[in-house]
ROLUM-18652 format. One record per residue (C-alpha): residue in one letter; x, y, z. Coordinates in nm, 4 decimals. Layout:
# ROLUM-18652
{atom "A"; {X; Y; Z}} ...
//
This chain:
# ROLUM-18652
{atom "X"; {-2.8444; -0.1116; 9.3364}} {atom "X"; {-2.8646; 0.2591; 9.1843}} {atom "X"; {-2.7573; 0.3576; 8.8505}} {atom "X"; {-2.5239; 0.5441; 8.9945}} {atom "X"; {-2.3640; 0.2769; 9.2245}} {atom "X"; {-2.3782; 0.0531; 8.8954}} {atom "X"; {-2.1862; 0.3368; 8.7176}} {atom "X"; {-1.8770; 0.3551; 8.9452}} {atom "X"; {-1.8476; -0.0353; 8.9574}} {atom "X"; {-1.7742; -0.0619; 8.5853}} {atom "X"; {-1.5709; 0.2493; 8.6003}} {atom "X"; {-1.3182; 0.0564; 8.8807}} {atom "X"; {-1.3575; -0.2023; 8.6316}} {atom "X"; {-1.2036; -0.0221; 8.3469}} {atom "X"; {-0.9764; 0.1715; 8.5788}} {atom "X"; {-0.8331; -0.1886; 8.6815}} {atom "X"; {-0.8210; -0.3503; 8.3715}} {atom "X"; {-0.6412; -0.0699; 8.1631}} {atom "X"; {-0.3677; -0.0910; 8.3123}} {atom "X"; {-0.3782; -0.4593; 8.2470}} {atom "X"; {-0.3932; -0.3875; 7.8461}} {atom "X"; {-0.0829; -0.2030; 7.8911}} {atom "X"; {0.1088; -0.4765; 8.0449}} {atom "X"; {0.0303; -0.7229; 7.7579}} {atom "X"; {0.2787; -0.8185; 7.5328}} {atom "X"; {0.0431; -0.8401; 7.1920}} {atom "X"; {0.3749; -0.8462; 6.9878}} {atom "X"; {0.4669; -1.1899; 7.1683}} {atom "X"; {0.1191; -1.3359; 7.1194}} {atom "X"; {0.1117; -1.1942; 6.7320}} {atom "X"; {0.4279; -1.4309; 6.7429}} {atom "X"; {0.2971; -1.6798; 6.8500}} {atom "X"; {-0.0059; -1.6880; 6.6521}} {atom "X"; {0.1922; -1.6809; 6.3355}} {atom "X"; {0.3770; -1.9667; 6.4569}} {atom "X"; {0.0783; -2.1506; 6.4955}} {atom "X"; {-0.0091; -2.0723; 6.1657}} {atom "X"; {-0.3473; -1.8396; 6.2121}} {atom "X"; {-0.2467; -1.5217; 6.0423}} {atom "X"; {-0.5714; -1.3246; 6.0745}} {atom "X"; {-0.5468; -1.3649; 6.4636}} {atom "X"; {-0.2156; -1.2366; 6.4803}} {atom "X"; {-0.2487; -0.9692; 6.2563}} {atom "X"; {-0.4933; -0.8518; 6.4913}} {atom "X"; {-0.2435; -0.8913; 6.7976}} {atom "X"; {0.0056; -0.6816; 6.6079}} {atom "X"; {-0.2263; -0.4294; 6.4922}} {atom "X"; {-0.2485; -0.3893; 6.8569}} {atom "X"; {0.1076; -0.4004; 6.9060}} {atom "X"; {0.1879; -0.1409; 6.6468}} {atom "X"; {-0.1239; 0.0743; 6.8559}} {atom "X"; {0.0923; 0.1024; 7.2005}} {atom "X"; {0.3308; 0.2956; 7.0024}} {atom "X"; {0.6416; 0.3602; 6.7236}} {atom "X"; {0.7149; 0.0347; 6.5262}} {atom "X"; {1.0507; -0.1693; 6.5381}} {atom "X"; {1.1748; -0.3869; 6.3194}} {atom "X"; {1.0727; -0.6845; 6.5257}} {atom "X"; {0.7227; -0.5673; 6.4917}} {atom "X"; {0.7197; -0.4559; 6.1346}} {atom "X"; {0.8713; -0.8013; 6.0389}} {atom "X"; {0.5788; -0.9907; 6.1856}} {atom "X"; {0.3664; -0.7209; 6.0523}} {atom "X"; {0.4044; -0.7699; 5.6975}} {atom "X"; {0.4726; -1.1442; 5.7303}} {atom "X"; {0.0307; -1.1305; 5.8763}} {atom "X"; {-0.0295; -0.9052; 5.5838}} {atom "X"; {0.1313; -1.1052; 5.3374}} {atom "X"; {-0.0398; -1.4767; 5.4800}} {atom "X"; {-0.4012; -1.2876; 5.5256}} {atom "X"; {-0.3529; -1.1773; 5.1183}} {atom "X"; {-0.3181; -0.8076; 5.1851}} {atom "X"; {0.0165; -0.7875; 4.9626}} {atom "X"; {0.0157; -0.3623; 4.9244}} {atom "X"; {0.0335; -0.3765; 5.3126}} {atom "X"; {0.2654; -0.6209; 5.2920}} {atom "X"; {0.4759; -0.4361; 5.1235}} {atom "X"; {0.4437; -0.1070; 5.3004}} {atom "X"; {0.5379; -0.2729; 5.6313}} {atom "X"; {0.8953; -0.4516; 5.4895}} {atom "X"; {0.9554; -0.1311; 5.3009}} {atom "X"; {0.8916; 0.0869; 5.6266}} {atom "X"; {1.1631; -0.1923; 5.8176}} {atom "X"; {1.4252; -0.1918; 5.5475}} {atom "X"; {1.4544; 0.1893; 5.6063}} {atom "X"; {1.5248; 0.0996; 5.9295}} {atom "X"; {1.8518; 0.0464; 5.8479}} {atom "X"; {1.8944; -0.2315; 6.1171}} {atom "X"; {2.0165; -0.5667; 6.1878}} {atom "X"; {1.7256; -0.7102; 5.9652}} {atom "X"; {1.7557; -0.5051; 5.6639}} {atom "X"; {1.8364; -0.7859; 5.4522}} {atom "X"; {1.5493; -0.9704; 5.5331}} {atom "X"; {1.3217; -0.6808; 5.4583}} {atom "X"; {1.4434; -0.6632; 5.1545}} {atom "X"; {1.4451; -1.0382; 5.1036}} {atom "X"; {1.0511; -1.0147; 5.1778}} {atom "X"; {0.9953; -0.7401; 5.0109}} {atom "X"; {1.0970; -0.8826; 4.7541}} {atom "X"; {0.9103; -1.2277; 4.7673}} {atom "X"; {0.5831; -0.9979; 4.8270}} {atom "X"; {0.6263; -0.8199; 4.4574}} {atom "X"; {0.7133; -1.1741; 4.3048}} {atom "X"; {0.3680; -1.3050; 4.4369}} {atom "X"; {0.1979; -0.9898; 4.2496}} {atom "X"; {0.4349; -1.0089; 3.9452}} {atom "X"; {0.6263; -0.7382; 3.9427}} {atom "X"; {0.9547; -0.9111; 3.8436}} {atom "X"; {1.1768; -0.5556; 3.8214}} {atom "X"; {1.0833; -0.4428; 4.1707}} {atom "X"; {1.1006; -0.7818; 4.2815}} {atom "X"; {1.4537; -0.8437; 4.1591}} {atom "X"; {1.5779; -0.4274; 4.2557}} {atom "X"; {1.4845; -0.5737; 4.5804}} {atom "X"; {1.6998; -0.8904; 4.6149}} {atom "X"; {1.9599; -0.7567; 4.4176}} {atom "X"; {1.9788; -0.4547; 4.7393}} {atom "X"; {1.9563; -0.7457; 4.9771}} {atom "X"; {2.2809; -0.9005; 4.8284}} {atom "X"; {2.4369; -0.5519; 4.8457}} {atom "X"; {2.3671; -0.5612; 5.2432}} {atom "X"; {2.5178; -0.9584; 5.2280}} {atom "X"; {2.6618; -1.0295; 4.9079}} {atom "X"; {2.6836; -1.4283; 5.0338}} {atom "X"; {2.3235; -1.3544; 5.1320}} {atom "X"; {2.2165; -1.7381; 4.9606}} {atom "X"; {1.8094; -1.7150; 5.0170}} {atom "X"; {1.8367; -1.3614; 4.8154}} {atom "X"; {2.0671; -1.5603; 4.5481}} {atom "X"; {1.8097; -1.8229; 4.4782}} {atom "X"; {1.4962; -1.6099; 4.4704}} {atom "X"; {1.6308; -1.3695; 4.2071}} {atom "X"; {1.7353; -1.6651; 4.0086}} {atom "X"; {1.4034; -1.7575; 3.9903}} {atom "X"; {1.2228; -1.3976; 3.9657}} {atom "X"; {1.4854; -1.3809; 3.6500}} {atom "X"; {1.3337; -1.7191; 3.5352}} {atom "X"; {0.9818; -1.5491; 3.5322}} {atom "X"; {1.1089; -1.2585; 3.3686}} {atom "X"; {1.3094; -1.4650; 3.0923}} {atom "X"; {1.6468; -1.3780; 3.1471}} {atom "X"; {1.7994; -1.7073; 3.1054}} {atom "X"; {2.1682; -1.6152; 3.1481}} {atom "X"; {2.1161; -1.4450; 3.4477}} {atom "X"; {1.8761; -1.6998; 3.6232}} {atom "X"; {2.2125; -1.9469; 3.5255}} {atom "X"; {2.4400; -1.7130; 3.7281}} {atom "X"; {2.2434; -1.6657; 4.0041}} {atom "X"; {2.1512; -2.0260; 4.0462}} {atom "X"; {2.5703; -2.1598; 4.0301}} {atom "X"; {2.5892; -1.8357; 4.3175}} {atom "X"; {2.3569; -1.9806; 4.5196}} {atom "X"; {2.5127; -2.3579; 4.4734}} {atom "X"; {2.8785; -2.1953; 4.5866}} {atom "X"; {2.7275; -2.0232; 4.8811}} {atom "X"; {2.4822; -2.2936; 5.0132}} {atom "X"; {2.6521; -2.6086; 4.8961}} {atom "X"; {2.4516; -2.8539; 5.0651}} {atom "X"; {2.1289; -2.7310; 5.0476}} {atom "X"; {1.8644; -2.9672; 4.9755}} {atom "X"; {1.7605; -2.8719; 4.6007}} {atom "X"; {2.1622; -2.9234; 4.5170}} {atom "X"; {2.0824; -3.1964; 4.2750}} {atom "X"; {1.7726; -3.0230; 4.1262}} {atom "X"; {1.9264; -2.7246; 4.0671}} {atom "X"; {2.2288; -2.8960; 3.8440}} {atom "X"; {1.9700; -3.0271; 3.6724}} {atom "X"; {1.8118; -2.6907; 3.5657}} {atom "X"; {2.1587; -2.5442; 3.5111}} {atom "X"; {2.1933; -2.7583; 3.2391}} {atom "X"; {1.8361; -2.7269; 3.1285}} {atom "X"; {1.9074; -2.3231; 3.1626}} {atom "X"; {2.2663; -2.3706; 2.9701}} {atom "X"; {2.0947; -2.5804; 2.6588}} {atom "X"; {1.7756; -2.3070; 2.6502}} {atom "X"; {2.0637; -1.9971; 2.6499}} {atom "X"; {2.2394; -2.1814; 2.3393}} {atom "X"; {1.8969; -2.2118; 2.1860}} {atom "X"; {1.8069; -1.8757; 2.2507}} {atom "X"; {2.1220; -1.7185; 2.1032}} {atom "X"; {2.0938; -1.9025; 1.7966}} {atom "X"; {1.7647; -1.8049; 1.7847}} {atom "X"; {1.8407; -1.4687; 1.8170}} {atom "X"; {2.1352; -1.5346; 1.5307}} {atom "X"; {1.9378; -1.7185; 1.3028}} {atom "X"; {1.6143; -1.4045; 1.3482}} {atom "X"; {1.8709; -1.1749; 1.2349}} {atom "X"; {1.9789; -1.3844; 0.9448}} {atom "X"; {1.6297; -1.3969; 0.8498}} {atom "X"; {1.5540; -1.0405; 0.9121}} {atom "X"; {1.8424; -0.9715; 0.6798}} {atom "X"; {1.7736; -1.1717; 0.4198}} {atom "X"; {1.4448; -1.0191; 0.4022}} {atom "X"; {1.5647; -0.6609; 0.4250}} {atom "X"; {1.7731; -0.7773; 0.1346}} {atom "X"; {1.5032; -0.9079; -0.0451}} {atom "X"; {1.2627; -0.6197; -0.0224}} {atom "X"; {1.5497; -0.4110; -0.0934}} {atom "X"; {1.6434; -0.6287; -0.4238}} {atom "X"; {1.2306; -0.5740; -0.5044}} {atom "X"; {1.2034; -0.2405; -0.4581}} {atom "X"; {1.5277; -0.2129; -0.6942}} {atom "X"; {1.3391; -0.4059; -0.9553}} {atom "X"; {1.0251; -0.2392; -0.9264}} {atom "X"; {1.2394; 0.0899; -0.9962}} {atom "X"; {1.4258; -0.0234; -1.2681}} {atom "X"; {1.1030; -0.1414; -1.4369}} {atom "X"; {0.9543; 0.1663; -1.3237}} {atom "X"; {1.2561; 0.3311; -1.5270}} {atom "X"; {1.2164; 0.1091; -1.8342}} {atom "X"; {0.9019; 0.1885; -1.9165}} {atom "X"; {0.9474; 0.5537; -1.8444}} {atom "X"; {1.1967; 0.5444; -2.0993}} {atom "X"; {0.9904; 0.3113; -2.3336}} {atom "X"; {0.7145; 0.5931; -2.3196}} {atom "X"; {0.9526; 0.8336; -2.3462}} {atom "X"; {1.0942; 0.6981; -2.6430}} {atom "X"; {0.7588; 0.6076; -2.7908}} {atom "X"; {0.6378; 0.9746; -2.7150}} {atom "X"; {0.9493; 1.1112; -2.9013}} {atom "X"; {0.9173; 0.8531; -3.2026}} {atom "X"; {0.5680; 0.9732; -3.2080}} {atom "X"; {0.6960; 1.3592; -3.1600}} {atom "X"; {0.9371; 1.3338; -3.4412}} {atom "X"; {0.6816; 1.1500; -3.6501}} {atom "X"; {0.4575; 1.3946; -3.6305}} {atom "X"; {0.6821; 1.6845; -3.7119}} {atom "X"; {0.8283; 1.4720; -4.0220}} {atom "X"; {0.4608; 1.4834; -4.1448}} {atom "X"; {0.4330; 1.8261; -4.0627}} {atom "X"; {0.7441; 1.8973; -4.2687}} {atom "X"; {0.6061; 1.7018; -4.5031}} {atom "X"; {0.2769; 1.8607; -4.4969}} {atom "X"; {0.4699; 2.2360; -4.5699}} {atom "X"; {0.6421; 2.0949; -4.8516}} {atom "X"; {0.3417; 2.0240; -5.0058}} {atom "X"; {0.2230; 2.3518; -4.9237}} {atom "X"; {0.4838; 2.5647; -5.0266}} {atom "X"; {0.4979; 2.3888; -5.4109}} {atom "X"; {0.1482; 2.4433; -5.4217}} {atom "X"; {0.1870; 2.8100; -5.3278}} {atom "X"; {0.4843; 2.8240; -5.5508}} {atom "X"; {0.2192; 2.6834; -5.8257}} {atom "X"; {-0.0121; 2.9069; -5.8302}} {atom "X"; {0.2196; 3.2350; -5.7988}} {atom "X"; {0.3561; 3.1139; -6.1395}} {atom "X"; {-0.0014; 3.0626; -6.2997}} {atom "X"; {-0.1385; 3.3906; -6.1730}} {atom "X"; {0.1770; 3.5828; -6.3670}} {atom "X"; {0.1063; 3.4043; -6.6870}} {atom "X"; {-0.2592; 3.4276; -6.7551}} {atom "X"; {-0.4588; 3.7499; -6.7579}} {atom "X"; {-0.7392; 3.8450; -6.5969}} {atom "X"; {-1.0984; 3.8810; -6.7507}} {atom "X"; {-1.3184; 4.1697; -6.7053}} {atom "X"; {-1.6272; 4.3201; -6.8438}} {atom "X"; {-1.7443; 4.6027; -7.0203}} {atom "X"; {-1.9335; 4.8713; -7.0697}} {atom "X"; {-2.2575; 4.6670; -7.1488}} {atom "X"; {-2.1785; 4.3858; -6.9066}} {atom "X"; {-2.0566; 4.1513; -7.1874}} {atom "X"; {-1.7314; 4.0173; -7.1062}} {atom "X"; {-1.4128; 4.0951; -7.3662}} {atom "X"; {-1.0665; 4.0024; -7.3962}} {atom "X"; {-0.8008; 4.2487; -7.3783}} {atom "X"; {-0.6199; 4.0847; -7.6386}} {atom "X"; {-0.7167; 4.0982; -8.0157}} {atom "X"; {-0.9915; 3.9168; -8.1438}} {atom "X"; {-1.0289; 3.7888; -8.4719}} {atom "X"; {-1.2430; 3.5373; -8.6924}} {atom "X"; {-0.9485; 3.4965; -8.9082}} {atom "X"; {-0.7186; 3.1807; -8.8571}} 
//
């Protein structure tokens, strides 16, 4: 057979069997393949689903469900957020795995924003009730896990965990009692030290104060001490000035004469 006889029988081939890929329902199979628990092989049924054209929601659903079970969360997410603005019939369970997707990567706020909008769609929405009970849990806060969980008891009252669930009510109740007096008992102790350093630094500025004023007084004790001796010291001074300006008008002066011997100005005589 020519090459060119050999061409056109694999060109009716793919002539016949396109229209065959068309007809295929790879949605149905990605189903089914999740059903059967093999996530990788339906992802790539869906993939192939979401190829033929614009998603729906039952599409996007199964979507992000694969995503999720082959460990590609970010997809995962992209997919359920893509459905829940939708706006459809399923909106709440977009949400709802949308929001188990960010509580397998941690992110407790997103994970909660997102069952908290599910419960706006359904406010009796129960699986929504439970899972932000326990995203609170992870996130610590206690007293809302506690309301969430007694929620999800009044709107599923025979589920299966009923009895477990009491039991980490009260578990949850004891642990927000210890908490607040924690909390109570912090501030007590956060006072008390406040006061404390407060009462310190009080005392370290008074005794900053008393010695300021010890050296101050010792410094003017000294000043005045000195200035008493200095007083003193002019006293002294002046009488001895006073002294001498009453010898020098009662004696007279000596001087010398003509032949350099000295004289008195005053008679002289042998005679007694």
């Amino acid at each position: 057979m020519s090459n060119y006889a050999r061409f056109l029988g694999v060109a009716v081939l793919v002539l016949l069997f396109v229209p065959s890929l068309a007809a295929l329902d790879f949605l149905s199979e990605g189903e089914k393949q999740l059903g059967l628990n093999n996530p990788g092989k339906a992802l790539t049924y869906l993939e192939a689903a979401l190829a033929q054209g614009a998603p729906d929601e039952r599409l996007l659903l199964n979507l992000g469900l694969a995503y999720q079970r082959t460990g590609q969360a970010a997809e995962a997410k992209k997919a359920f957020k893509q459905g829940a603005d939708l706006v459809g019939s399923s909106q709440k369970m977009f949400l709802l795995n949308l929001g188990i997707a960010q509580f397998l990567t941690k992110d407790w706020a997103g994970a909660e924003q997102s069952y908290s909008a599910a419960l706006q769609v359904d406010p009796s929405f129960a699986e929504a009730l439970l899972n932000r009970a326990n995203t609170r849990v992870s996130a610590n806060n206690l007293s809302g896990a506690a309301e969430d969980y007694r929620a999800y008891q009044t709107a599923a009252p025979s589920n299966p965990q009923k009895e477990k669930i009491d039991q980490l009510l009260a578990l949850l109740d004891q642990a927000v009692v210890d908490f607040a007096a924690n909390q109570l008992a912090e501030a007590t102790r956060k006072k008390n030290e406040e006061e404390r350093q407060i009462a310190a630094v009080a005392a370290a500025e008074a005794e900053r104060q008393k010695v300021e004023a010890e050296a101050a007084a010792q410094r003017q004790a000294e000043e005045s001490a000195a200035a008493a001796e200095r007083q003193k010291q002019e006293e002294i001074l002046a009488r001895i000035r006073e002294s001498l300006a009453g010898a020098s008008g009662d004696s007279k002066a000596l001087s010398t004469g003509p032949s350099g011997v000295k004289s008195d100005d005053g008679d002289f005589s042998l005679e007694p």
